[in-house]
VOZA-820598 format. One record per residue: y, x, z of N, C-alpha, C in turn. Coordinates in steps of 0.05 Angstrom, whole numbers, padded with zeros to 5 digits, always signed. Each point is the difference from the previous one (the first is absolute). Layout:
// VOZA-820598
YXZYXZYXZ;...
This chain:
// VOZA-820598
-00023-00436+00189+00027+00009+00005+00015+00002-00026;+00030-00011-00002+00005+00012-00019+00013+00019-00004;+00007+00010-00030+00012+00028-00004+00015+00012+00013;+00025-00026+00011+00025+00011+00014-00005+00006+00024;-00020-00017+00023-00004+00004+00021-00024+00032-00004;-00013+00011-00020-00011+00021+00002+00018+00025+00001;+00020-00010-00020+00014+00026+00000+00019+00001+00026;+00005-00014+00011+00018+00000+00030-00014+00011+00013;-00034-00005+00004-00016+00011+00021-00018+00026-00006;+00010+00009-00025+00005+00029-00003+00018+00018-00004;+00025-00013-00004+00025+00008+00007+00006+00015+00026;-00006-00023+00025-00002+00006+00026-00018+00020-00001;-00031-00008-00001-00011+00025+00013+00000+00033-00007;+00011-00004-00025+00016+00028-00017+00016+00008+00015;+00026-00019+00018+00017+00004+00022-00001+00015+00017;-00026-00018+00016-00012+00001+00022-00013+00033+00002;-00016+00009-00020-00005+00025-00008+00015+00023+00003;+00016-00007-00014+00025+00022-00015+00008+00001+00034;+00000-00020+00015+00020+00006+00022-00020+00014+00023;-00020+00000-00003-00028+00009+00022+00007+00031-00008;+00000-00007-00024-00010+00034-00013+00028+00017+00004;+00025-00003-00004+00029+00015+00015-00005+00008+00029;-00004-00024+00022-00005+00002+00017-00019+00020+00013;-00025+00005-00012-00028+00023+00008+00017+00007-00015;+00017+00020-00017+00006+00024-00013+00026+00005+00014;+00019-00012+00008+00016+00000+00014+00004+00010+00040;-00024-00015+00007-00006+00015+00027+00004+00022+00004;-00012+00019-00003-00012+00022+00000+00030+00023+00000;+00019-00013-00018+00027+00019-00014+00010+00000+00025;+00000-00033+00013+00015-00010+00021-00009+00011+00034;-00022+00001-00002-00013+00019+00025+00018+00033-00004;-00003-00003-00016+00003+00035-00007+00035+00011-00003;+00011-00020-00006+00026+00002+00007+00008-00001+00033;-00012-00024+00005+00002-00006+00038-00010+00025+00013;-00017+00012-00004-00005+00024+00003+00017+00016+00006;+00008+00015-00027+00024+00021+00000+00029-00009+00003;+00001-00032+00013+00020+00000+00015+00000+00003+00025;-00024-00008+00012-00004+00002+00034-00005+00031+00001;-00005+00017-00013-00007+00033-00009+00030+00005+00012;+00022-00013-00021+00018+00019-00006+00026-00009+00027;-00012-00024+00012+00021-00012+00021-00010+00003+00026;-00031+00007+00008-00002+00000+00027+00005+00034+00006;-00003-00001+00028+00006+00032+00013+00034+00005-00005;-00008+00027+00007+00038+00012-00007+00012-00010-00023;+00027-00007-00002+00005-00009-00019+00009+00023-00023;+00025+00014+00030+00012+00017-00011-00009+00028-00008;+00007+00022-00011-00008+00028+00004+00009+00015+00027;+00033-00005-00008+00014+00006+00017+00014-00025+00021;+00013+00016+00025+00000-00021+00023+00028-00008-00008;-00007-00033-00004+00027-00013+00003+00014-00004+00021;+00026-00013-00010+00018-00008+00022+00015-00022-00002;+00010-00024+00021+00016-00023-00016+00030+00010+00004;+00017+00000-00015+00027+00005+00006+00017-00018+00003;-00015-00031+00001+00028-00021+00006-00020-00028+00001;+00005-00020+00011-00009-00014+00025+00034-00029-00008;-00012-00022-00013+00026-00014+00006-00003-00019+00026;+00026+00002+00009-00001-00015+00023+00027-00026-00003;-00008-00027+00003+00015-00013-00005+00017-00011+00019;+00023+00002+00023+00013-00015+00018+00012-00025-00005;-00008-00018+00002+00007-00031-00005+00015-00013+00022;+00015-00020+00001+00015-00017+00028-00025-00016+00007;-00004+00002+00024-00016-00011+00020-00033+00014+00006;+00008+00023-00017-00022+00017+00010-00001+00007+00023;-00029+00006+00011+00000+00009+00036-00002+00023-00005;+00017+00024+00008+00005+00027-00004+00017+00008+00018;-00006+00014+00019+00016+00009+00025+00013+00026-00021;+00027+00014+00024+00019+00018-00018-00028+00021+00003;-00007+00006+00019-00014+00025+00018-00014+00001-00028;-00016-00015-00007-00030-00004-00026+00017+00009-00021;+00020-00022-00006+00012+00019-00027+00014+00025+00004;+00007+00003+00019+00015+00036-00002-00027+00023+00001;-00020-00010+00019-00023+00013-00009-00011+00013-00021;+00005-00030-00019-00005+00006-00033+00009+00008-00020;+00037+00006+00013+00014+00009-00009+00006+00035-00001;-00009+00005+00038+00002+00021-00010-00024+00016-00011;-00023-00008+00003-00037+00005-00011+00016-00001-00039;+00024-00008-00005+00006-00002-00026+00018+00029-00009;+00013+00012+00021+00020+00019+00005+00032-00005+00004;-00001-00028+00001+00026-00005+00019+00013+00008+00021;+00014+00006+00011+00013+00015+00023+00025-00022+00003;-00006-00012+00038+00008-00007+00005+00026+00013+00012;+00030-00014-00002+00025+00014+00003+00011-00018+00028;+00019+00004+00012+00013-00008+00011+00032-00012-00004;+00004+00010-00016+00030-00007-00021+00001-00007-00019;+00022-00008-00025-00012-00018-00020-00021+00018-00016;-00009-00023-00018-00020+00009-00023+00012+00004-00017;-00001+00027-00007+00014+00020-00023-00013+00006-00022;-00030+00010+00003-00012+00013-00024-00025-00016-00003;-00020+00010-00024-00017-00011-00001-00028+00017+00022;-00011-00029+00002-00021+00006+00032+00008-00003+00015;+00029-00011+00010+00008-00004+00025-00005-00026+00008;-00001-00011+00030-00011-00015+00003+00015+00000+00033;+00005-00028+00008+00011-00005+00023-00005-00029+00025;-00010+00007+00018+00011-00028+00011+00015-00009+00018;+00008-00022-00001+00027-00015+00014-00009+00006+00033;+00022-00002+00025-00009+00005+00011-00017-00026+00017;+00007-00021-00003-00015-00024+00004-00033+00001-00008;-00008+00021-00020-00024+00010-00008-00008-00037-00020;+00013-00024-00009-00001-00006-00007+00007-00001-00044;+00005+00017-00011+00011+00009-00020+00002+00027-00013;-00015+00008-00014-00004+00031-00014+00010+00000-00027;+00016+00018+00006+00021+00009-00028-00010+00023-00017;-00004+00000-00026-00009+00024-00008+00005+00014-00030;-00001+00016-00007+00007+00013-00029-00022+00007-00012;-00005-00026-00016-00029+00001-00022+00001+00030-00005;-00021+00002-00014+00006+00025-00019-00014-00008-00029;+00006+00019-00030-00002-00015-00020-00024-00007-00011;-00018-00020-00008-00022+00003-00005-00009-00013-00038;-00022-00001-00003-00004-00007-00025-00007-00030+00001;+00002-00023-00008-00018-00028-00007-00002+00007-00025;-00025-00018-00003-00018+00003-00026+00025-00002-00032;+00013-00015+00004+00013-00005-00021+00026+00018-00008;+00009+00006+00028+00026+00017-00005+00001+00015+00030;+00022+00015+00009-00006+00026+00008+00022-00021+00025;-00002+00002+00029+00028+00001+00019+00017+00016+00011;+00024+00005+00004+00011+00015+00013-00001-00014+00027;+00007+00024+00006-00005+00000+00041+00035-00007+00004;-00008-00005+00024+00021-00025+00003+00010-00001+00035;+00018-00016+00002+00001+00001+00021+00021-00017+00005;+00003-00016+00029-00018+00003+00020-00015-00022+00000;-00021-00002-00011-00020-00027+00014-00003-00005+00031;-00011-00020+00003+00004-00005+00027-00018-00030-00003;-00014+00002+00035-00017-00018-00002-00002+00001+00034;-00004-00027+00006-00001-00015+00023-00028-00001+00009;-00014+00008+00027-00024-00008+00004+00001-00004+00031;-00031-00009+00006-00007-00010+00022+00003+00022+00027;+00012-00019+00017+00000+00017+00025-00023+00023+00008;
């Protein structure tokens, strides 16, 4: 063999080594981390009992969404449905065709910047 092909094929197996030997010393950290994460993530998460305070719901054109389902959700939101126009925020109305619900957002936050509540949205749904 010559020189150059010796030193390549101890080059490698110096490699080959170096990389066996990280690996068995490396395990072991790596068990033991996995550990005290499945430790620290399974069971209760919390101390105390949480709660979700908001739920996005998206109404799109040609969604199947009867009025009945969304006023449901509306008022499970604290909307109060009115009978005369929509004046304040949380109000919420429908046509009497029951095809069309009119309503007064109220103000909320998106991630980037803050909304004011608004009014009157209005949205068309299925019989």
């Amino acid at each position: 063999m010559s020189r150059r092909r010796a030193a390549a094929a101890i080059a490698i197996t110096v490699t080959v080594l170096a990389v066996a030997a990280g690996a068995v010393t490396a395990y072991p950290r790596y068990r033991a981390l996995e550990r005290t994460v499945v430790e620290k993530f399974s069971g209760r998460p919390w101390a105390v009992p949480a709660r979700v305070y908001a739920d996005s719901f998206v109404v799109y054109p040609g969604m199947r969404l009867t009025a009945t389902d969304l006023l449901a959700r509306l008022r499970r939101l604290g909307y109060r449905e009115v009978s005369g126009p929509v004046r304040i925020r949380g109000d919420v109305r429908r046509d009497v065709g029951g095809r069309a619900i009119e309503l007064f957002l109220r103000a909320f936050p998106y991630p980037l910047r803050c909304s004011r509540s608004r009014t009157p949205a209005s949205t068309s749904t299925a019989p």
